[in-house]
N, C-alpha and C positions, 0 to 999 in steps of 0.2 A: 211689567217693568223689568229691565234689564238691571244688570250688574253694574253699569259704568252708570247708573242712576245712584245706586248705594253709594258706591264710589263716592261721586260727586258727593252727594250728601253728607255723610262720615267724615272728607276731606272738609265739608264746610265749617260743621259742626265743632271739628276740633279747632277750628282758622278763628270762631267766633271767642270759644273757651280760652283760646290760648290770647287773643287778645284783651280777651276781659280782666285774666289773669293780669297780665301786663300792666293794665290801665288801676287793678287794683292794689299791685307793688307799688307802685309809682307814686301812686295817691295817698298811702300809707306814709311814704315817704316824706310827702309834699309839708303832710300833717305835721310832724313833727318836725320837722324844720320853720315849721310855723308860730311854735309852742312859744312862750315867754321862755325867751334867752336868757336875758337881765333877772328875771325875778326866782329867786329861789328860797325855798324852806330850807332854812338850816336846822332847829330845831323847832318840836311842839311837844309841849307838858299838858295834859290834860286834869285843869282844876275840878273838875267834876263830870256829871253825867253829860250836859250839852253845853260845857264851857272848855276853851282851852285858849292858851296863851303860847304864840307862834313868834319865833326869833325868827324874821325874814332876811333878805340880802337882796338888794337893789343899784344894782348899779354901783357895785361896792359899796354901799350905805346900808347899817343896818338898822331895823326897826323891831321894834317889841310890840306887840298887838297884841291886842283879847279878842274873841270872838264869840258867840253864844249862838244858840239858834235865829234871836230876835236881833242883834248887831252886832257889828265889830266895829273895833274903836283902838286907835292910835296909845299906846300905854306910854311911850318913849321913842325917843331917833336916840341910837346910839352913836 
């Protein structure tokens, strides 16, 4: 095997890397731009070991919520 075989090779190798990289910034990207816009935690107080009660914001509307390991449940619309 010659040199312009490495060549080739090394040259491809980094062509794959560097597109992969590419494809994985981009997608990173795509991801959060994907994310719930509208819905955001404003606050969470945690009432105990696997309860807590979350102040959300939806679409300018806000909601009080409980949550526990076994359900969540609407407390208030503010």
């Amino acid at each position: 095997m010659d040199a312009s075989y490495y060549i080739k090779f090394i040259f491809s190798s980094l062509l794959v890397i560097g597109a992969l990289l590419v494809v994985l910034k981009y997608s990173k990207k795509l991801q959060k731009t994907h994310l719930a816009k509208d819905i955001k935690i404003v606050d969470r107080l945690a009432t105990g070991t696997q309860s807590n009660i979350f102040l959300i914001n939806v679409k300018g509307s806000e909601y009080l919520i409980g949550a526990t390991n076994q359900s969540i449940r609407l407390i208030d619309k503010l």
